[in-house]
N, C-alpha and C positions, 0 to 999 in steps of 0.2 A: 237072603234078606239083609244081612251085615254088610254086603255089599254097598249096598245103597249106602247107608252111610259114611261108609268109608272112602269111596267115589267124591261122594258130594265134599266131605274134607278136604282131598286132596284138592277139588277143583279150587274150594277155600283157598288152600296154601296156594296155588298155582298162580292164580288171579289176585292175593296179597302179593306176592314177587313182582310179577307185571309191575303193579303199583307203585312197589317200594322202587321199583327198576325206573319207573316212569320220574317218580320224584327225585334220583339221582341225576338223570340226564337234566330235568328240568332245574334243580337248583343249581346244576351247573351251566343251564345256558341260561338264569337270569342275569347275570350281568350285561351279555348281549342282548338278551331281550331287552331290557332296562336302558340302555344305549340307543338301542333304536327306536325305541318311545320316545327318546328324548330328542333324537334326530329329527324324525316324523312331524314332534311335536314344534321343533324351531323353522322347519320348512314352511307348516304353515301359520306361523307369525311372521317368517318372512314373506306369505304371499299375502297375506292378510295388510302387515306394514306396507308395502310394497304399491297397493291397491291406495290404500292412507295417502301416501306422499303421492302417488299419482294424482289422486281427489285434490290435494292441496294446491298442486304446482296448477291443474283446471283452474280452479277458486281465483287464485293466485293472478292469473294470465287472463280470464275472462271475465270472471266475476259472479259465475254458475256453478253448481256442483258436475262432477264427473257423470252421474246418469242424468243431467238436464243436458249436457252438451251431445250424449250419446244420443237421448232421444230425438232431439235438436237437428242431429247430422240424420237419421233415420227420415224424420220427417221433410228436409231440404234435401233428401237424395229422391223420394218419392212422395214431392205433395201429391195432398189430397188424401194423407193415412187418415183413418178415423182413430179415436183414443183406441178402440179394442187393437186394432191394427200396428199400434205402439205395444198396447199392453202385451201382444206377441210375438213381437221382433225384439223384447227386453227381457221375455219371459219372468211379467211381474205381475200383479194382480192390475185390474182393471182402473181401481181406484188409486193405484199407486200412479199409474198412467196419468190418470185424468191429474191427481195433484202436480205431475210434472209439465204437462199441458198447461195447467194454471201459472205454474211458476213462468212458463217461459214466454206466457200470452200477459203477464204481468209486466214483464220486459220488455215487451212489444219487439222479441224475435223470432215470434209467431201468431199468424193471424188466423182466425177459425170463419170457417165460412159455411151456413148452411146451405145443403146439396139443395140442387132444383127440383129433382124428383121428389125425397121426401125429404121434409122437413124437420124430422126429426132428428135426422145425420148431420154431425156437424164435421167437417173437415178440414184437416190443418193445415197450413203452410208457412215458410221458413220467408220472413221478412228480408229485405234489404237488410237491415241491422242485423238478423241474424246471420245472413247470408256472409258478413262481414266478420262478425263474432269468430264463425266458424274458420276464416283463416287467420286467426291469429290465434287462434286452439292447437294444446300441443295433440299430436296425433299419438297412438290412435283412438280415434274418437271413441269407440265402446269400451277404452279400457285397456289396461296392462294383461288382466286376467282372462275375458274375452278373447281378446287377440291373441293368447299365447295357448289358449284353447284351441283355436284356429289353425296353430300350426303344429298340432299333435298329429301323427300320423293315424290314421282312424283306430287300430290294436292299441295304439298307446292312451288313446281316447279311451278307449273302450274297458281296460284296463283300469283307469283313473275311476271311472265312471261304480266300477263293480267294486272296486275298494272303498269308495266311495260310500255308495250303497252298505255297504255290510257294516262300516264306521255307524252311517247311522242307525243301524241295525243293533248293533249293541250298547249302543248310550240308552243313557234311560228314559229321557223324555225329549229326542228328539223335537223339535221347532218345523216339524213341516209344513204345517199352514201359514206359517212365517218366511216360505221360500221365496212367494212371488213379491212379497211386501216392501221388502227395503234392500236396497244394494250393498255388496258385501262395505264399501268405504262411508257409508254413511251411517 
């Protein structure tokens, strides 16, 4: 019966050591960790800035922001999208959609035309004007960040994707109903 307790100590001491053993590795590799936070963290201020100056040079050169030219070229690649059909080829909420519809039916370099069968559908398309817009836009149209998503090898996608994921996994109040809502440059 002395056993027992004496057991259970030792496991004590054993599983203290682990610990102390764990805390030495780790405040030895905080300066590395602490480094690569910092890295992590300038990468994406540079993707984030990067995104910024692309929106601006858009602005700049047309006179629209970076997701109005994107949806823009989407819609003059395949008239006749409806807003939801926008809203998921930009992967943003519906009403973000429709406000970019508006923005760019304000411009009149698109024109909305309701479908003949139901009248309820209204469908978009890319104006002469816009049509012109779009070649003196700098390319590519959906973006710095899009397009360089584009040419991730799918593992390296896939990868991005799960670090990703777990990033927002452990922040504390992640913004996910705020994913589809506004584009990261605006």
């Amino acid at each position: 019966m002395r056993s027992d307790p004496v057991r259970r100590s030792r496991k004590r001491l054993s599983s203290g050591s682990r610990a102390s053993a764990r805390a030495v590795v780790s405040s030895a590799a905080r300066p590395q960790r602490h480094s690569l936070e910092l890295r992590t963290l300038r990468s994406f201020r540079t993707v984030v800035g990067s995104a910024r100056d692309y929106d601006a040079e858009v602005r700049a050169r047309t006179g629209i922001s970076g997701s109005q030219l994107w949806a823009l070229s989407e819609i003059s690649r395949e008239g006749g999208l409806s807003v939801n059909s926008v809203a998921e080829r930009l992967s943003v909420h519906q009403t973000t959609a429709s406000n970019l519809a508006n923005a760019l039916s304000e411009r009149r370099l698109i024109r909305r035309v309701r479908d003949d069968t139901d009248q309820r559908v209204v469908r978009l398309y890319a104006t002469a004007d816009g049509m012109r817009l779009l070649l003196r836009a700098p390319r590519p149209y959906a973006g710095l960040l899009v397009d360089a998503l584009g040419k991730l090898e799918p593992a390296e996608l896939s990868r991005l994707f799960r670090g990703l994921t777990s990033l927002l996994g452990a922040m504390r109040r992640p913004a996910t109903a705020a994913a589809g809502e506004t584009l990261i440059a605006e």
